[in-house]
C-alpha positions in Angstrom: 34.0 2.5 10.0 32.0 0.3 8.0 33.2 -3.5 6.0 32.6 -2.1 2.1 33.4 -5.2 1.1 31.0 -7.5 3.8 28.3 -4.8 3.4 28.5 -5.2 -0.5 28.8 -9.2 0.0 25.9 -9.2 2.2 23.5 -7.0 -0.4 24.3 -9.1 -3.0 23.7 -12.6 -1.3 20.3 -11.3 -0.6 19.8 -10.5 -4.0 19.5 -6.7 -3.7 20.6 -3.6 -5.4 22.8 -1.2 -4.4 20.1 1.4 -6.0 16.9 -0.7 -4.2 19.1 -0.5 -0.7 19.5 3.4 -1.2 16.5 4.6 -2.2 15.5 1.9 0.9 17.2 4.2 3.4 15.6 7.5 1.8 19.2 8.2 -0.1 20.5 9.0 -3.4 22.6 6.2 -5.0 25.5 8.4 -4.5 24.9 9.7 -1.1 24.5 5.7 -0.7 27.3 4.8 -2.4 29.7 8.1 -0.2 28.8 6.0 3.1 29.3 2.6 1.8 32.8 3.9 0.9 33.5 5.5 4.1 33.1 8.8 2.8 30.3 10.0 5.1 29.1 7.9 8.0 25.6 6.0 8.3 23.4 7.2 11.1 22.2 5.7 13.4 18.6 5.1 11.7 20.2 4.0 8.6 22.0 1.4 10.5 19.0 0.5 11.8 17.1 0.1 8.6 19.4 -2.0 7.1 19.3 -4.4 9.9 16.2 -5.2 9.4 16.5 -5.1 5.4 19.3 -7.6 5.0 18.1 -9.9 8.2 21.4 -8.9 10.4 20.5 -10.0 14.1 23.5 -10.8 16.0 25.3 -8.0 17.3 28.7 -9.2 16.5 27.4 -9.4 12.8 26.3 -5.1 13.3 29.8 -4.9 14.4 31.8 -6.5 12.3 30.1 -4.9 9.3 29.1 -1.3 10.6 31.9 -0.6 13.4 35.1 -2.4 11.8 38.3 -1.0 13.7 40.2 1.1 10.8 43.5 -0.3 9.6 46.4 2.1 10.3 
């Protein structure tokens, strides 16, 4: 499950668009905006490819943004 809100944070401190990010990832900015919400899931490229976009190295970073534990 991905951190909307530290995935949106993250985008914005580097000064991107939510547009610029999708069409980044080869999506529509509402296909973008369906697996930023937790509506579909990333894949495993995508994940990937916005790694390297928004400069995320350490893996606890990956985690905590792309594989947060859902809140029951």
């Amino acid at each position: 499950m991905t951190d909307t809100v530290a995935l949106k944070e993250l985008i914005g401190k580097k000064g991107l668009k939510m547009k610029y990010v999708a069409e980044y990832l080869g999506l529509s900015a509402y296909g973008f905006q369906l697996k930023v919400e937790n509506k579909q899931e990333f894949k495993t490229s995508e994940v990937s490819a916005l790694c390297e976009l928004l400069q995320i190295d350490s893996l606890s970073e990956k985690e905590k943004i792309f594989f947060a534990q859902k809140m029951i």
